[in-house]
C-alpha positions as CSV (number, residue, x, y, z in Angstrom):
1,X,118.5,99.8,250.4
2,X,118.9,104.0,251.0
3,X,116.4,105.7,248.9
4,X,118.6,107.5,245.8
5,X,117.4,110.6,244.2
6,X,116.2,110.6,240.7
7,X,118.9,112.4,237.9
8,X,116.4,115.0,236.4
9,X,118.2,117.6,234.2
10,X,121.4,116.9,235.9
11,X,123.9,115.8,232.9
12,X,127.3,116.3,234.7
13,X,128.6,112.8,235.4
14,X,130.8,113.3,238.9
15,X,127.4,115.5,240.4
16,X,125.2,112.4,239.8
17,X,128.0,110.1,241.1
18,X,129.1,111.8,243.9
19,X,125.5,113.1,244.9
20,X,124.0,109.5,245.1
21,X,121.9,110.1,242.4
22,X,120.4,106.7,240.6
23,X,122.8,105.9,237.6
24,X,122.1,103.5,234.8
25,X,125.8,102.5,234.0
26,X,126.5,102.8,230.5
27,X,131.1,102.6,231.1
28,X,130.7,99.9,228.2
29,X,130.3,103.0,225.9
30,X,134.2,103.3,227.0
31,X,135.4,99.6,226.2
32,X,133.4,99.7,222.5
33,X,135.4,103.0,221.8
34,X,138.6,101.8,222.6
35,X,137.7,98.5,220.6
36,X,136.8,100.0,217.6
37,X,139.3,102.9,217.6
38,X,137.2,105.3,215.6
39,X,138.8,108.4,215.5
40,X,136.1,110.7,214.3
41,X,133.3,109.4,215.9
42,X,129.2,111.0,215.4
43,X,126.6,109.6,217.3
44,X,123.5,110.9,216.3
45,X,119.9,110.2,218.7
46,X,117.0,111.9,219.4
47,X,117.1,114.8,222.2
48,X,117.1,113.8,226.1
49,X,118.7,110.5,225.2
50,X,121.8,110.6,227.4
51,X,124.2,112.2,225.0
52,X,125.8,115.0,227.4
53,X,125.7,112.6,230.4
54,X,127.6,110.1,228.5
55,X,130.4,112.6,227.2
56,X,131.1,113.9,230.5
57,X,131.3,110.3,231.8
58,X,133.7,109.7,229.2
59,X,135.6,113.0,229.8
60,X,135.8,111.7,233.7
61,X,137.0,108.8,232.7
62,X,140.2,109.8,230.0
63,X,141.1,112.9,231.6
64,X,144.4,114.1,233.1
65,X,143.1,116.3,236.1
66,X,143.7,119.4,235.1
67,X,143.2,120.4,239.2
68,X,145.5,117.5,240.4
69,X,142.4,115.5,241.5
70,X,141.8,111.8,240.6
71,X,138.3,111.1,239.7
72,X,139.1,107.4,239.9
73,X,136.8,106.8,242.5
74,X,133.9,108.1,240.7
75,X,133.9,104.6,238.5
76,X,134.1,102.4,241.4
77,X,131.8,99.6,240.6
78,X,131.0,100.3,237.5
79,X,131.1,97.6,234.5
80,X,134.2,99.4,232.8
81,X,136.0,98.4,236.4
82,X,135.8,94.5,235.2
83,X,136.8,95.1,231.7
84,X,140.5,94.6,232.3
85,X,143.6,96.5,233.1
86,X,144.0,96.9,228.6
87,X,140.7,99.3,229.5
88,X,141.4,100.7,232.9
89,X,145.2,101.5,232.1
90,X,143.7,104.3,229.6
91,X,142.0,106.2,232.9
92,X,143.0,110.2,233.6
93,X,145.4,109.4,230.7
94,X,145.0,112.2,228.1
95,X,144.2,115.9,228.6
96,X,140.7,116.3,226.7
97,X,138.7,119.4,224.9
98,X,135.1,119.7,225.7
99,X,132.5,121.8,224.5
100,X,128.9,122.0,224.0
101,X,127.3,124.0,221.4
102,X,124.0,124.2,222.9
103,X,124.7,127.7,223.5
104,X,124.6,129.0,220.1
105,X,120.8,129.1,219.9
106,X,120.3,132.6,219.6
107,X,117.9,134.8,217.5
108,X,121.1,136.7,215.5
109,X,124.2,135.3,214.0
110,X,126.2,138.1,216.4
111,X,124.2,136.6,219.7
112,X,125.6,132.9,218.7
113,X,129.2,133.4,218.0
114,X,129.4,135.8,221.1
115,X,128.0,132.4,222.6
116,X,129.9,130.2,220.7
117,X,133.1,132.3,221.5
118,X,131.9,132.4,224.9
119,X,132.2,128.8,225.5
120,X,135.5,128.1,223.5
121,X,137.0,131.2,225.5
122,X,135.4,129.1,229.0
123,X,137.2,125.6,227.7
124,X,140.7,127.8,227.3
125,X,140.6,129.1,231.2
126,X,140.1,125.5,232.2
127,X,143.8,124.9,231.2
128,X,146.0,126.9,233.0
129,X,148.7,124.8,233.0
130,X,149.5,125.9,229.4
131,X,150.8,128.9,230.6
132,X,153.0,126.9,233.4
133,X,154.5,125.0,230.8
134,X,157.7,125.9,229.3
135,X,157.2,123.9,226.2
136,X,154.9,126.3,225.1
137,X,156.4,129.4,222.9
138,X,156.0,132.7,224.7
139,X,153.7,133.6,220.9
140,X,151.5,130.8,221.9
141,X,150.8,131.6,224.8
142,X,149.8,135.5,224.2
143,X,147.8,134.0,221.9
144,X,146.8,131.3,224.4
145,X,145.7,135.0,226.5
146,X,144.1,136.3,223.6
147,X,141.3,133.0,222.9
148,X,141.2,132.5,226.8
149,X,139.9,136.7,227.3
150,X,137.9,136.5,224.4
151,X,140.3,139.5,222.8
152,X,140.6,137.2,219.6
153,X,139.7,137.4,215.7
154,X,137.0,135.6,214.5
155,X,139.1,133.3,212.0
156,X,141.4,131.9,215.6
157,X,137.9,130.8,217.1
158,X,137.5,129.0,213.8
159,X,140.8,127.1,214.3
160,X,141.0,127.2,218.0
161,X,140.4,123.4,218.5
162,X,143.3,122.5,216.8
163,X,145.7,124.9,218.3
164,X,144.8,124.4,221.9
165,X,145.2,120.5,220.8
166,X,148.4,121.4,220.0
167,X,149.3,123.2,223.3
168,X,148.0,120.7,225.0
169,X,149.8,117.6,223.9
170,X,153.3,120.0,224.4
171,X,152.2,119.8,227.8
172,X,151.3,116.1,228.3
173,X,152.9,114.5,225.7
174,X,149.9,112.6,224.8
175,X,147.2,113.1,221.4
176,X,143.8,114.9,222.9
177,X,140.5,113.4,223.0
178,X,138.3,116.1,221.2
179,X,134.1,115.9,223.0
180,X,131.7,118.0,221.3
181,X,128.0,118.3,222.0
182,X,124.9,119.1,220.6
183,X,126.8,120.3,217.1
184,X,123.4,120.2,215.0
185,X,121.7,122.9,217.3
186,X,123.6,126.2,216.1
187,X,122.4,125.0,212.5
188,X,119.3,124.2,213.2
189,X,118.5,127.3,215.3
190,X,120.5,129.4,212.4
191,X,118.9,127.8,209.8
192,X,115.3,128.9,211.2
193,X,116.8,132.1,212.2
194,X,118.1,133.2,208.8
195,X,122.2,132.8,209.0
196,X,122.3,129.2,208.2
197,X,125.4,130.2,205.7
198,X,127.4,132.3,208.0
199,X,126.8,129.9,210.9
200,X,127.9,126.7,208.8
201,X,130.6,128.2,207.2
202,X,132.2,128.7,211.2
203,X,131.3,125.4,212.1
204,X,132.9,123.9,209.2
205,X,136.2,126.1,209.8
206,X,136.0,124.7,213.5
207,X,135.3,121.4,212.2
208,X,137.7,120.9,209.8
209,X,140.8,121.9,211.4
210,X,140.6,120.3,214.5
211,X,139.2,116.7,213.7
212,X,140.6,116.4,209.9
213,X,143.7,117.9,209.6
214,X,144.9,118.0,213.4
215,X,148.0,115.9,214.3
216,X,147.5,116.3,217.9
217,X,144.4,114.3,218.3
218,X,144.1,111.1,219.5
219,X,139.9,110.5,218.9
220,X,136.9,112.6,219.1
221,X,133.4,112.4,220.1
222,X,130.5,114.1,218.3
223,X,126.9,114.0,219.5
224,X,123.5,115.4,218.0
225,X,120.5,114.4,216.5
226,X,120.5,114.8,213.0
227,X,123.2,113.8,210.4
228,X,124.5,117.0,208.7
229,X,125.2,115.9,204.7
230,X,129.3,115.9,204.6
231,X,129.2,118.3,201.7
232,X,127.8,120.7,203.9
233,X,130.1,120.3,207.2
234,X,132.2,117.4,207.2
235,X,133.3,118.6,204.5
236,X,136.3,115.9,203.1
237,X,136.7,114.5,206.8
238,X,137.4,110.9,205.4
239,X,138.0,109.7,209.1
240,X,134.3,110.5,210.0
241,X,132.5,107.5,211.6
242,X,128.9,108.1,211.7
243,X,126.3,106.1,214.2
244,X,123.0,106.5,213.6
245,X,119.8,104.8,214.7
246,X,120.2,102.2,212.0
247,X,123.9,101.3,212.8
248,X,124.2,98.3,215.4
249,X,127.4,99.4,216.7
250,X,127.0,101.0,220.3
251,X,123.2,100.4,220.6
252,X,122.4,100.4,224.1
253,X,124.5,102.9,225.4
254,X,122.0,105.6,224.5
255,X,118.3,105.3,226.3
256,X,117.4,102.5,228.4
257,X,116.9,98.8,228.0
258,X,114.5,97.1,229.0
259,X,116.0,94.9,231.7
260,X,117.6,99.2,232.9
261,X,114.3,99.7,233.3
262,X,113.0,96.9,235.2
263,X,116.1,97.2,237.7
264,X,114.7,100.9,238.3
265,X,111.4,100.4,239.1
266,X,112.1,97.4,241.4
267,X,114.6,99.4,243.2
268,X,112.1,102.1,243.8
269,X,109.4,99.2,244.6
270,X,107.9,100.3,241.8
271,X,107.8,97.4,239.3
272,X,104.3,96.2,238.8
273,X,104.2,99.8,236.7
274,X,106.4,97.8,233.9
275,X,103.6,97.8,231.6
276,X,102.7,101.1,231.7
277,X,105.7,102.5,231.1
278,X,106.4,100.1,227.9
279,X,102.8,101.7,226.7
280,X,104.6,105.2,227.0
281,X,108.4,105.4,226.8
282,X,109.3,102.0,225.0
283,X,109.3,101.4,221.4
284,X,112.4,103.0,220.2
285,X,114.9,101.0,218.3
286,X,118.6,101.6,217.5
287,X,120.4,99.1,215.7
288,X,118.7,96.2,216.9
289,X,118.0,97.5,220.5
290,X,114.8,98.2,221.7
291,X,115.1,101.3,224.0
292,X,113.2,103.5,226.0
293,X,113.6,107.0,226.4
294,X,115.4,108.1,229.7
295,X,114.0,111.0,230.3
296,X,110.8,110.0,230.4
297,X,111.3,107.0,232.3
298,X,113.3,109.1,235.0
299,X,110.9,111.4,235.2
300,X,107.5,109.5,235.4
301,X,109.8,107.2,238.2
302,X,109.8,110.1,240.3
303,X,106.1,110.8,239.7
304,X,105.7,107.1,241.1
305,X,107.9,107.5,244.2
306,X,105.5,110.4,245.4
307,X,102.4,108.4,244.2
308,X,102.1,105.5,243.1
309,X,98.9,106.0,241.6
310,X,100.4,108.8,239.0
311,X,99.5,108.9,236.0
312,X,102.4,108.7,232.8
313,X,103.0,112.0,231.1
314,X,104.6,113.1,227.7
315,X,107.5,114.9,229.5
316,X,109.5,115.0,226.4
317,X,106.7,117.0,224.2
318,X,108.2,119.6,226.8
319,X,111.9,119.5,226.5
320,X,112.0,118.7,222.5
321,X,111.0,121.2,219.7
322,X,107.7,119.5,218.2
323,X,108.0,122.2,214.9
324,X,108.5,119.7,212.5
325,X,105.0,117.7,213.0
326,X,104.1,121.1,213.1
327,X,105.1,121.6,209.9
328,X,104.5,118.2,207.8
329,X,100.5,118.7,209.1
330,X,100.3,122.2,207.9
331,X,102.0,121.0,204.3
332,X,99.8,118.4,204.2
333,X,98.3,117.4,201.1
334,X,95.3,114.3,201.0
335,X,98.1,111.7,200.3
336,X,99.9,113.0,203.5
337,X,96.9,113.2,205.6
338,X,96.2,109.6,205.2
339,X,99.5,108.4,206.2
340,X,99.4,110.4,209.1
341,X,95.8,108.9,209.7
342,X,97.5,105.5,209.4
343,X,100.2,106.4,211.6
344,X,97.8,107.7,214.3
345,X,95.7,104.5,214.6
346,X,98.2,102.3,215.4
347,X,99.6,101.4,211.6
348,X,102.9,101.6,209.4
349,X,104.0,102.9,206.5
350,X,107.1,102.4,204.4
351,X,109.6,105.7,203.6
352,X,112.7,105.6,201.8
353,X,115.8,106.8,204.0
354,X,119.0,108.3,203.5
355,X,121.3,109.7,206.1
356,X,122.6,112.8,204.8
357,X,120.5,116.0,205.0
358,X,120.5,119.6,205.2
359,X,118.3,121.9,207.1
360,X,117.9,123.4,203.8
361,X,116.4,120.3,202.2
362,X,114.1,119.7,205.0
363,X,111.0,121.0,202.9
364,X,112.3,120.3,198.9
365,X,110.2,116.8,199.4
366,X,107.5,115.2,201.5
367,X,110.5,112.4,201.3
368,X,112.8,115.2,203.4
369,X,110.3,115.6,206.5
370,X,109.2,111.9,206.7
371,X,113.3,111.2,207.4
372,X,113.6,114.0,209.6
373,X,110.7,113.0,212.1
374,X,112.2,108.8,211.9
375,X,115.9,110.4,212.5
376,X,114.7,112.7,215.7
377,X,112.5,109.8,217.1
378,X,109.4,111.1,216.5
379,X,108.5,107.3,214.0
380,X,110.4,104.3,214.9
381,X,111.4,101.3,213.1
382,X,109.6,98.2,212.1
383,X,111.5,97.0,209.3
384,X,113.8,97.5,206.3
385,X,114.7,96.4,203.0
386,X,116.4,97.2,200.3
387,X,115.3,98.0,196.7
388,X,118.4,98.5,194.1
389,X,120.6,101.1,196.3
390,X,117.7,102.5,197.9
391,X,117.1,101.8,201.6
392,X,113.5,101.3,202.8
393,X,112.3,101.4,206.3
394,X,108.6,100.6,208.0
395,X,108.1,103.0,210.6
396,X,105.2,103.5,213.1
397,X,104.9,105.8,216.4
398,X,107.2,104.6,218.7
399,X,104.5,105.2,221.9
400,X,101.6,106.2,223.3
401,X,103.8,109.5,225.0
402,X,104.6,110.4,221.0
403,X,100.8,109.6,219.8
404,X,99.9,112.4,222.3
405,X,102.4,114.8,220.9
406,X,100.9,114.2,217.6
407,X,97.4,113.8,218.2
408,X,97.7,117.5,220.0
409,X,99.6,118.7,217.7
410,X,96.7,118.1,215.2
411,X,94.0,119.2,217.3
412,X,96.1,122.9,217.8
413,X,96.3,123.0,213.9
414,X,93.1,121.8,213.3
415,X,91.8,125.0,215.8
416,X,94.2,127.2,214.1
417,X,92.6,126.4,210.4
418,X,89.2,126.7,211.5
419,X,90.2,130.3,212.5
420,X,90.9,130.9,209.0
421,X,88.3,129.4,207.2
422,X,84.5,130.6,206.2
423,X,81.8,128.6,208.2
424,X,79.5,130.8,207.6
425,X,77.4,128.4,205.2
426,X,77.8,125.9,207.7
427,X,76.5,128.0,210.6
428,X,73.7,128.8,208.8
429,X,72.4,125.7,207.7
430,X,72.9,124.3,211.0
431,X,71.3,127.2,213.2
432,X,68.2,126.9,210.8
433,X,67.5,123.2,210.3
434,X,68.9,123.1,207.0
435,X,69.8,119.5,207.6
436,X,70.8,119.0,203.8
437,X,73.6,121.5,203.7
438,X,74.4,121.0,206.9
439,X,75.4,117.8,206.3
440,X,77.1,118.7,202.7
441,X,79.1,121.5,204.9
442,X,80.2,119.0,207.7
443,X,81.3,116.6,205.0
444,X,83.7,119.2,203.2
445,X,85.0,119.9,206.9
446,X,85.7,116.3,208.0
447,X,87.7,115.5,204.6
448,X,90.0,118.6,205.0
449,X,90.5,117.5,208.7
450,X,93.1,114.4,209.9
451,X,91.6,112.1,212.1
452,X,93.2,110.0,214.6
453,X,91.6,106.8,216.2
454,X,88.7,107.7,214.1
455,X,86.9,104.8,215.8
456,X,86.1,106.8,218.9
457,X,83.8,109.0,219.4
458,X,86.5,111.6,221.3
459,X,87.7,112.5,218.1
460,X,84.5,113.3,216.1
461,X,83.3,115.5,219.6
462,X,86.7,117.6,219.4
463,X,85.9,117.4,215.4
464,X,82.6,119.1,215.8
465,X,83.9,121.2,219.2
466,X,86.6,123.0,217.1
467,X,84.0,123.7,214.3
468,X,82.2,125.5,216.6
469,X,84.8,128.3,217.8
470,X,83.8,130.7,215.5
471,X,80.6,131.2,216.7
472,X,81.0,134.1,218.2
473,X,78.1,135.7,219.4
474,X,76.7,131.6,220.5
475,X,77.4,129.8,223.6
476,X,78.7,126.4,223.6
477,X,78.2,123.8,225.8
478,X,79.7,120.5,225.8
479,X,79.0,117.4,227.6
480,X,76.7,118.9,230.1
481,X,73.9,117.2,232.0
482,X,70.1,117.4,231.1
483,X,67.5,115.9,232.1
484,X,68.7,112.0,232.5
485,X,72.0,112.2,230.8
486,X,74.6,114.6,229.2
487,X,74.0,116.0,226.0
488,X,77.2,116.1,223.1
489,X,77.1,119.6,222.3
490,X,74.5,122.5,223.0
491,X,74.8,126.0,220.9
492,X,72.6,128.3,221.7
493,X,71.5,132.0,222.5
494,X,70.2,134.2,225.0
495,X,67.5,135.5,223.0
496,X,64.8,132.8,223.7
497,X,63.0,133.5,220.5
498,X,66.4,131.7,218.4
499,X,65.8,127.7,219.0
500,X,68.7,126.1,220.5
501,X,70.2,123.6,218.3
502,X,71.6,119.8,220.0
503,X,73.8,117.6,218.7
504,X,74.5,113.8,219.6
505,X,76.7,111.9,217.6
506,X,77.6,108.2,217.5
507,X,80.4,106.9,215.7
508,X,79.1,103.4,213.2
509,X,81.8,100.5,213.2
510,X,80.6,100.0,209.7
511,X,79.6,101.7,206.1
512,X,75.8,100.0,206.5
513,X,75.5,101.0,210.3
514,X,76.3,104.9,209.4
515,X,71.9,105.8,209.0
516,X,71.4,103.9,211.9
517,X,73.9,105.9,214.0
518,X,72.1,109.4,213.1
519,X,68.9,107.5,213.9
520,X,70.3,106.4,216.9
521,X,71.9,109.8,218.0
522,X,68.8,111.4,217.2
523,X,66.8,109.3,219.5
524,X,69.0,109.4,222.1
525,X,67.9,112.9,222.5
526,X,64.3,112.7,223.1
527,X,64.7,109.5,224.9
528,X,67.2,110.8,227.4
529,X,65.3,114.5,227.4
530,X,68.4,116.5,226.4
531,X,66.1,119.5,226.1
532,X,64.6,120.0,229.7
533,X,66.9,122.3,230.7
534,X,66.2,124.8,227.5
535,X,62.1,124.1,228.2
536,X,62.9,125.5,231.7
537,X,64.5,128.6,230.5
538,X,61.9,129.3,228.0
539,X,62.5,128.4,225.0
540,X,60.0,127.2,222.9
541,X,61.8,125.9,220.4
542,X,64.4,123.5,219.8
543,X,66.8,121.6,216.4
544,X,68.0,118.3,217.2
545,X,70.7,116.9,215.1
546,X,71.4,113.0,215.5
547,X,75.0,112.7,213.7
548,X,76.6,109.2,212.5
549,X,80.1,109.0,211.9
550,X,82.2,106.5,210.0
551,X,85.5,107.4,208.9
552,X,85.3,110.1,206.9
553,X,81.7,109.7,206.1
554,X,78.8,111.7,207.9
555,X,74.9,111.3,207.8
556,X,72.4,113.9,209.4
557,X,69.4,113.4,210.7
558,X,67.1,116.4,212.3
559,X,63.7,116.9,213.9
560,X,62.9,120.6,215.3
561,X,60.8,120.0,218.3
562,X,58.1,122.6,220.2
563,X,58.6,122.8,223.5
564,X,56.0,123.1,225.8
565,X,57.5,125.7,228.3
């Protein structure tokens, strides 16, 4: 079998078709459409789940070609082919309105609508034919001109949808399909960037006029990922069919499935990675699909073809905007902190949901920011109930590719605080043996911190690491070597006359054990001779700290030892 390329960042459906690119066929997104004869339809899934790549497949497939070429061809094959002549006959049969509003993420409200305009203005040249068309008053079509040269006012943007619908079905004599893309991101970005009003009141202009009071359309397709509340956007659009995560309608067409998966890596001989991939890009579920996330699966595939030894990566911590784990750490409170402990070692806990939100709402309520993180992917489902009207859902971390985003996310705002903060009593009981206050000071520090797998030793090292960065006039070291194994952190000075101070740590897996770890720690240090290295540069003096960890409980233990060099 000829080797295909790998799709990466390529969403236009006839370039992956017609460049041999691997496809995952999702054509049954076409039959379920036609089925269910929505006519306002939103699908709504996390970023880099397939959404563009599916609208342009479905624009390939309903089109009239506006050039005179059939793209038949490009579905040969392809499930939709078998679906029967009810689903086939409906090929190249309307003239459809595409657009993408990924544009409009710009840093002023006058930068997105020249964007915004931009791309409408781009979507007029690609229909000529209106002007060839004699249907079409001789008004229209100066006006036509005007949207297509970007020479128009502001309020015919608003309402251009509709009224090149309407120019278009004079030509064909058929409805329009209506694809948009991405619609959340101009509101997000302009909420952020301070014109959420004047941004939402355009997008509800364009909104409303072409998909709720447009005669000319036959259906339309809406992607993003976040549900915008109706009151603020859709706006009496009765017609509106939302599809979330939770529905069940049109679950695997977004992502992959397992068995999509499977086929890929066998085709790339590649399938005894199975496991390792369902450890990193699995876990999602819409409706009651489990799905993996494409991108990531695409794009640690093409890692494997070059080695099969490579290692999985979180690829999508570097395409999606991580700000809002950002932000629900940094508003925090202790209640917060411990669910996101929970979360981070491997457990659940239970939210209530709704559907509609605003970017303004995102941080009235702790409640907001828990539904925004399960909404964009970033928690998955478990289970739901439930209570009265209220809906309940059990969420976890979908994978081991999101644990990373979060655990790093925690560690970079865990750095950032300790910038702020005064460790001065802690660097002074440390640096002269105060083990007492020392320990009182770490104590204070690890309950303001949020752990994550707080049964490893990793996380108390990077714990005790970041305390360190504000020693500014101190080196250091961590996990070095000396003398017959490697110390956990050194922190010393050139001045030879200032004893060096060690620390080990060791991490009890219970309450009882947590003396016995800072015994143990402590012992570890003479046994192992952690402090040759400092005899051999002269010091004479040197404070050992053996530290025991257990959740968020801490013991000290200290000796200051005379060196003999």
């Amino acid at each position: 079998m000829p080797y295909k390329p790998l799709p990466i960042g390529i969403d236009d459906f006839e370039k992956v078709i017609t460049g041999g690119y691997y496809y995952v066929d999702k054509t049954w997104l076409i039959k379920e459409l036609l089925d269910k004869k929505g006519e306002v339809n939103l699908f709504t899934r996390p970023r880099r789940f397939g959404k563009t790549l599916n609208l342009s497949m479905l624009r390939y497939f309903f089109e009239k070609p506006v050039d005179g070429i059939s793209r038949k061809l490009l579905f040969e094959g392809m499930k939709i082919m078998d679906a029967g002549e009810r689903y086939t006959a409906e090929m190249e049969r309307y003239p459809v309105i595409t657009l993408t509003l990924k544009s409009a993420k710009q840093p002023t409200w006058e930068m997105a609508y020249l964007s915004l305009m931009d791309d409408i203005a781009c979507e007029f040249a690609r229909h000529p034919e209106i002007l060839q068309c004699d249907g079409v008053s001789e008004a229209d079509k100066e006006k036509y001109i005007r949207l297509r040269d970007r020479k128009a006012e502001q309020i015919e943007y608003a309402k251009s949808l509709k009224f090149l619908s309407q120019c278009l079905e004079t030509v064909y004599g058929e409805k329009v399909i209506i694809l948009i893309d991405e619609y959340d991101v101009p509101l997000e970005n302009a909420y952020y960037a301070g014109f959420y009003d004047t941004m939402i009141a355009f997008i509800r202009s364009l909104f409303e006029s072409a998909l709720k009071t447009n005669p000319h359309l036959e259906f339309a397709v809406i992607t993003g990922c976040l549900r915008i509340s109706r009151e603020s956007i859709f706006t009496g659009l009765n017609n509106l069919e939302v599809i979330s995560i939770l529905n069940t309608d049109y679950e695997e067409h977004f992502g992959f499935v397992e068995e999509e998966v499977r086929e890929m890596l066998q085709f790339y001989g590649r399938e005894d990675k199975m496991s390792v991939m369902k450890e990193w890009y699995d876990g999602y579920r819409f409706g009651n699909a489990e799905v993996y996330n494409p991108w990531s699966v695409i794009n640690y595939t093409k890692a494997l073809c070059s080695n099969e030894n490579a290692l999985p990566t979180a690829a999508w911590s570097n395409t999606s905007s991580n700000s809002i784990v950002k932000d629900l750490i940094s508003r925090a409170d202790s209640g917060v902190r411990r669910e996101i402990e929970t979360l981070t070692s491997g457990g659940t806990i239970e939210k209530k949901v709704h559907e509609d939100i605003t970017y303004e709402d995102i941080y009235a309520s702790e409640e907001n920011l828990w539904n925004f993180l399960f909404f964009t992917g970033y928690l998955r489902q478990v289970d739901m109930r439930m209570d009265g009207v209220n809906r309940y859902v059990t969420m976890m971390i979908p994978n081991n590719e999101l644990l990373y985003i979060y655990e790093n996310t925690i560690d970079n705002w865990f750095r950032d605080e300790v910038k702020l903060r005064d460790l001065t009593p802690l660097y002074h009981a440390m640096l002269t043996g105060d083990v007492e206050h020392f320990a009182e000071e770490l104590g204070k520090q690890l309950l303001q911190s949020i752990s994550y797998m707080d049964t490893q030793e990793g996380f108390y090292h990077g714990f005790l690491l970041g305390l360190m960065a504000n020693l500014k006039e101190y080196a250091v070291k961590s996990n070095r070597e000396s003398g017959l194994g490697r110390f956990d952190l050194c922190v010393y000075i050139q001045d030879i006359t200032i004893p060096p101070v060690i620390i080990e740590l060791k991490v009890a897996k219970k309450f009882k054990e947590l003396d016995d770890a800072s015994e143990k720690a402590l012992r570890q240090i003479d046994e192992k001779k952690y402090d040759f290295d400092l005899e051999e540069e002269g010091y004479s003096e040197v404070i050992c700290y053996g530290v025991g960890f257990f959740r968020k409980q801490v013991r000290v233990r200290m000796i200051r030892k005379v060196l003999e060099g």
